[in-house]
C-alpha positions in Angstrom: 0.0 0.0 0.0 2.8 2.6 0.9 5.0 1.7 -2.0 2.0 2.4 -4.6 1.3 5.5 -2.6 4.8 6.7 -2.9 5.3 5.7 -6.0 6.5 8.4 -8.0 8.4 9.9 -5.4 10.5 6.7 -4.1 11.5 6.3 -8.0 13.1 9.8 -8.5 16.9 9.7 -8.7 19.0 10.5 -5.2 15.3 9.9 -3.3 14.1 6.0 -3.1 12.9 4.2 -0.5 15.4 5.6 1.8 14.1 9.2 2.2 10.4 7.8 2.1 11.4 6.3 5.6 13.1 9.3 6.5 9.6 11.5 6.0 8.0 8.4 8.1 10.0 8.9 11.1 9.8 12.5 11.2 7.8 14.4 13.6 6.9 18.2 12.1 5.0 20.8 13.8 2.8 22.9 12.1 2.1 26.4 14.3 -1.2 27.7 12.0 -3.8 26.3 9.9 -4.6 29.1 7.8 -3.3 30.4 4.8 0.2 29.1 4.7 -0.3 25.9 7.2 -3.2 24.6 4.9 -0.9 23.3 1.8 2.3 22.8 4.1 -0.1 20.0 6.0 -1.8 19.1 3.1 1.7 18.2 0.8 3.6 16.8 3.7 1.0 14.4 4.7 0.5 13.0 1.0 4.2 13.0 0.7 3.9 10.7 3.8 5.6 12.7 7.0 5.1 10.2 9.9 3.7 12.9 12.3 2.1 16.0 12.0 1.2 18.4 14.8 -1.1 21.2 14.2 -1.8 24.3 16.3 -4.1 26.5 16.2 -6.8 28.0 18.3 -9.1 29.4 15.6 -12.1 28.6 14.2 -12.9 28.8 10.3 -14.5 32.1 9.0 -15.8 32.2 6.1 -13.5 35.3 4.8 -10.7 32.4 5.4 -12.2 30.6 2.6 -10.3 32.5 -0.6 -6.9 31.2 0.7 -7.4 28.1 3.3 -8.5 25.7 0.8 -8.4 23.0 3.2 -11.5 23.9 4.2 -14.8 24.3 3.0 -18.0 26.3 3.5 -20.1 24.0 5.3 -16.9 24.0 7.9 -17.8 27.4 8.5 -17.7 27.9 12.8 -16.1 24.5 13.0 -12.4 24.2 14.9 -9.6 24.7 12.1 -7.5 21.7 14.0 -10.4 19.2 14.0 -11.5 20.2 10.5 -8.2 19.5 9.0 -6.7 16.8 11.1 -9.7 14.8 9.5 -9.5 16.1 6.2 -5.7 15.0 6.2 -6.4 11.4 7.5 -8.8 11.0 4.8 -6.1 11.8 2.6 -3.5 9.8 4.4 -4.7 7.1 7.2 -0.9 5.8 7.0 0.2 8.9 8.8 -0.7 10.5 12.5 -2.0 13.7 13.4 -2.1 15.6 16.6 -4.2 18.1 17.0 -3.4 21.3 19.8 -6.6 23.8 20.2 -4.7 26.1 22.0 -3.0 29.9 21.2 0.9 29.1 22.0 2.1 31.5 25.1 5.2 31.3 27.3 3.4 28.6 29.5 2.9 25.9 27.3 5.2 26.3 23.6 8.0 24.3 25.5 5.7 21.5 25.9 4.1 21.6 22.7 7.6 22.1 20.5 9.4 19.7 22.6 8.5 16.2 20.6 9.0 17.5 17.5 11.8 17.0 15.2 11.1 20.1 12.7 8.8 23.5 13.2 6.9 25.4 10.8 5.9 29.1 11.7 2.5 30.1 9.9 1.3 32.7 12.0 0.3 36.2 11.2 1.5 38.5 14.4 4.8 39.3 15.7 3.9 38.5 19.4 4.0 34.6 18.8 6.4 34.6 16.1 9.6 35.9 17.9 7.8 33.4 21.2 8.3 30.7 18.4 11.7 31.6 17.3 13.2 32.6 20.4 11.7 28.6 22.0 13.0 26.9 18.8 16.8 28.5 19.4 16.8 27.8 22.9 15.5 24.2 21.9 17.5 23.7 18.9 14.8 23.2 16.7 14.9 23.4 13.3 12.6 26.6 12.0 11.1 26.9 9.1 9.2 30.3 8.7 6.8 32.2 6.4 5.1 34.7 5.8 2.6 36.7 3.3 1.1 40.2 2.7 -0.8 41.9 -0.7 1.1 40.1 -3.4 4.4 39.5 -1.6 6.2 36.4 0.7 8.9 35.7 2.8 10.7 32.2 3.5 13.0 31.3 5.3 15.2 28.4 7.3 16.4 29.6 11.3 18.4 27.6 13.8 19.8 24.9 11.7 23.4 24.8 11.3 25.3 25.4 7.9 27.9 23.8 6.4 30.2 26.5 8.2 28.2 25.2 11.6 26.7 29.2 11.5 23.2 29.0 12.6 21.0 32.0 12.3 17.5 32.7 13.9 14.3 36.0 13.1 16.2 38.0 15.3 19.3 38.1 13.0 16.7 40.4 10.6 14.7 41.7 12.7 16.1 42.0 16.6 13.6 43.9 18.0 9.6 42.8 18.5 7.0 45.7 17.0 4.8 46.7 19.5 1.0 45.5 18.8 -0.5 47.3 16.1 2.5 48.9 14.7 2.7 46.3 11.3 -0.2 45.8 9.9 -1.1 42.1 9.1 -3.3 40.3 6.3 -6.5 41.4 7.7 -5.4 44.6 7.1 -3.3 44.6 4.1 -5.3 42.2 2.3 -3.5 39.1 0.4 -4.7 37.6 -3.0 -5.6 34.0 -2.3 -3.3 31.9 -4.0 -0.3 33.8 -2.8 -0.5 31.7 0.7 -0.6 28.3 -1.2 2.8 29.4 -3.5 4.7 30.4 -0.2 3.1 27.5 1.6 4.3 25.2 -0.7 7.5 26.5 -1.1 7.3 26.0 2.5 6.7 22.4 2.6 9.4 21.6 -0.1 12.1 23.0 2.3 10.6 20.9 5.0 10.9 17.9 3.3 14.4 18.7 1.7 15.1 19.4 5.9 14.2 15.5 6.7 15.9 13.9 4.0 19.0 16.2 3.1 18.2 16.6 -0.5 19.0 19.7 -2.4 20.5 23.0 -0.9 17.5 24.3 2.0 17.5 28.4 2.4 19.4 28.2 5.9 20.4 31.0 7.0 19.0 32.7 3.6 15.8 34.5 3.2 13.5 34.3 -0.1 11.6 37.1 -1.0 8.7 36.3 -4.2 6.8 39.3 -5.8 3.9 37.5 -7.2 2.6 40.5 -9.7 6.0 40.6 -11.5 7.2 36.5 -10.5 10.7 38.5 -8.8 12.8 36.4 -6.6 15.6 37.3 -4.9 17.6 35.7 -2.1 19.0 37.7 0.6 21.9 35.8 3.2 21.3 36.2 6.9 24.7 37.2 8.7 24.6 36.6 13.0 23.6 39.7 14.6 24.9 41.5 17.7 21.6 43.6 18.7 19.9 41.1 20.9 19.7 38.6 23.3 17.4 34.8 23.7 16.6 33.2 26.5 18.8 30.6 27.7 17.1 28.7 30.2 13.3 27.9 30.5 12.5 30.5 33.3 13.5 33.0 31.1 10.7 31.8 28.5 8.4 31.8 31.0 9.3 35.5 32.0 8.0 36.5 29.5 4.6 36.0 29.6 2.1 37.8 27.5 0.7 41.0 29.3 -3.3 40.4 27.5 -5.0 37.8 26.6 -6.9 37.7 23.2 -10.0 36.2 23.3 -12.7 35.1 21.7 -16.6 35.7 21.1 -17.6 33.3 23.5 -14.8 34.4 26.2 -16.2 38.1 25.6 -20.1 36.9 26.1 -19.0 35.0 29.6 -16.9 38.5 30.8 -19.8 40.3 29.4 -22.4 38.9 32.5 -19.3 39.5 35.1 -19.9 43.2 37.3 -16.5 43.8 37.2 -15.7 43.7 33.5 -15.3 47.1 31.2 -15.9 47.1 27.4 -14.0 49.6 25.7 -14.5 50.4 21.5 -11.0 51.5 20.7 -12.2 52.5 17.0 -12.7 55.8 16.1 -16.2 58.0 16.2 -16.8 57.6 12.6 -16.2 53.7 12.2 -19.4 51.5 11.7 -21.1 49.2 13.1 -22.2 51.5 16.1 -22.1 49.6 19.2 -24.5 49.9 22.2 -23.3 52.9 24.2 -25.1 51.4 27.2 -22.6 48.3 26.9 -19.0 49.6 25.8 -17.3 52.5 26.3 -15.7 54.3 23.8 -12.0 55.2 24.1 -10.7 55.8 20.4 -7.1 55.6 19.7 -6.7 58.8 18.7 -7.9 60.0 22.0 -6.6 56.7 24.0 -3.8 59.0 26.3 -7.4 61.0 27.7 -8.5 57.6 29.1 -5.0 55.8 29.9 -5.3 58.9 32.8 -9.0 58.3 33.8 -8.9 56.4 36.8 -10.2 52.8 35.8 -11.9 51.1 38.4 -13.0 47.9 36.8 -11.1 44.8 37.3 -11.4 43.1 33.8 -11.2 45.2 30.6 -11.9 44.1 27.3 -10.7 46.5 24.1 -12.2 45.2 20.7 -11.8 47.3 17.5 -12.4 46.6 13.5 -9.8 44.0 12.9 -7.9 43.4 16.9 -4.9 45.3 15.7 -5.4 48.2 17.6 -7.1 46.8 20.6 -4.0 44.8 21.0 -2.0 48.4 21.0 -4.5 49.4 23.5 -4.4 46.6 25.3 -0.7 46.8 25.5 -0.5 50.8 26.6 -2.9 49.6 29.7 -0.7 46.9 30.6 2.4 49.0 31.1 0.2 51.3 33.6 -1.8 48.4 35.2 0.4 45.6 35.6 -1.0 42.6 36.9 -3.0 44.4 39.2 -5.7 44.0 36.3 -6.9 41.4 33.6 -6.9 42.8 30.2 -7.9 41.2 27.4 -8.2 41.8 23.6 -11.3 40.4 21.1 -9.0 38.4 18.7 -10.3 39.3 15.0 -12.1 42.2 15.9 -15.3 43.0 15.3 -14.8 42.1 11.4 -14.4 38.9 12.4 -17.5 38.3 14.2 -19.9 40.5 12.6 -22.5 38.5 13.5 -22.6 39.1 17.0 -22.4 42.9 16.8 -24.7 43.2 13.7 
């Protein structure tokens, strides 16, 4: 059954039987089931890769639909990691799949990353993907990362030695974290569907060339791909001097996230709670108009008048259009509040549950 199923792979020169087994007895991770994760699980479990993790704690919209074909529209509302762990062991019952429903945070990405042999980074803000890198270098995992916006992508290899034993990591390009809200993401920018599948792909090629040591992977090299014109070029990652990782496990665990995104149901429970503030960071003008009665509005352009109000509620919730700038806002009452409150921001945004607010 597995030789006809690997057929035309196992025959190809400087491949054979020997590199199928090698793609059976690997474990990958696969940190996002959208855009990018959806081919990069989808090609490595036809291609036959033993074990596939996938995280992710979101749940299909149908605006996902353009670029996540793994999905479909009756999956609307469904869990992305149930929807496609099934949809890949109908693909490939050979294989196992193991499915996290959880957001990654300091607490719990040692635990997760730990079994695997390879990582791929899919995710679409900066919080968790310098938490992934920095956990993959203290680790030594192999990273393979990716990312889209508009009509452009970005691949890459981290934290894998090369043949001069120099292994680099995100920080190499990009030291410091953005602060929420600073860099817009997709649901912002916009990305033309296929775009995700090319880079996801791309992705999965250097994954499997990772396992079985085929071909020349991009460590320590970044690939950049204009879609509109088909432009590649290939820039080389030197080390950098501008930073520092963690090197022990309390130091992950230090950093801890200062909110908490959550989701529609999370914000309906809070809602019933006495002690909970809603606050609409978006600006006058910005539609739908929520119930005065239930949320106060604090817009960003004004956000410094209520940052010196004195607060008295214990939880706050900040939702705006897309959870961008609630996470900003979320952020700036962090730094006053400390852990002295719990502040949370509505993943998605109001965009993404229209629904409830319409």
């Amino acid at each position: 059954m597995e030789q006809e199923r690997y057929h035309r792979q196992t025959i190809l020169d400087k491949f054979g039987q020997e590199n199928q087994l090698k793609l059976k007895r690997a474990k990958v991770l696969v940190i996002g089931a959208g855009g990018l994760g959806c081919p990069v699980l989808q090609y490595l479990a036809a291609m036959g890769v033993g074990v596939i993790g996938i995280a992710d704690d979101d749940h299909i919209a149908l605006s996902n639909l353009h670029r996540q074909v793994l999905y479909s529209t009756s999956d609307v509302g469904k869990l992305k990691v149930s929807q496609a762990a099934m949809r890949l062991k109908e693909m490939n019952p050979e294989i196992e799949i193991i499915s996290h429903h959880l957001r990654l945070n300091s607490n719990n990405i040692l635990g997760i990353l730990t079994p695997y042999d390879f990582i791929f980074d899919g995710t679409d803000n900066f919080e968790t993907r310098y938490l992934i890198n920095d956990c993959c270098a203290l680790l030594k995992k192999p990273l393979v990362f990716a990312a889209v916006s508009a009509y452009e992508g970005q691949l890459a290899i981290f934290n894998t030695p090369d043949e001069n034993g120099l292994a680099t990591n995100y920080r190499d390009l990009f030291p410091i974290a953005p602060k929420p809200g600073e860099i817009a993401n997709c649901e912002e920018n916009g990305v033309l569907g296929v775009l995700p599948g090319i880079i996801g792909s791309m992705a999965a090629a250097e994954i499997v060339k990772l396992i079985t040591g085929i071909g020349k992977p991009l460590i320590n090299k970044l690939l950049h791909y204009n879609l509109l014109t088909n432009e590649q070029y290939v820039l080389h990652i030197n080390k950098g001097i501008d930073y520092q990782l963690p090197k022990t496990e309390n130091e992950i665990l230090q950093t801890a996230d200062s909110f908490v995104e959550i989701n529609i149901e999370q914000l309906t429970a809070l809602k019933l709670q006495s002690s909970t503030l809603l606050v609409d960071v978006r600006e006058t003008h910005e539609l739908p108009l929520l119930n005065t009665s239930d949320f106060k509005k604090a817009p960003m352009s004004s956000f410094e008048d209520f940052l010196d109000s004195d607060i008295a509620a214990k939880d706050i919730v900040l939702i705006c259009q897309h959870g961008i700038r609630s996470q900003a806002a979320a952020e700036a009452l962090h730094e006053k509040y400390g852990a002295a409150k719990n502040i949370f921001s509505l993943k998605g945004g109001i965009v993404k549950w229209k629904n409830y607010f319409s």
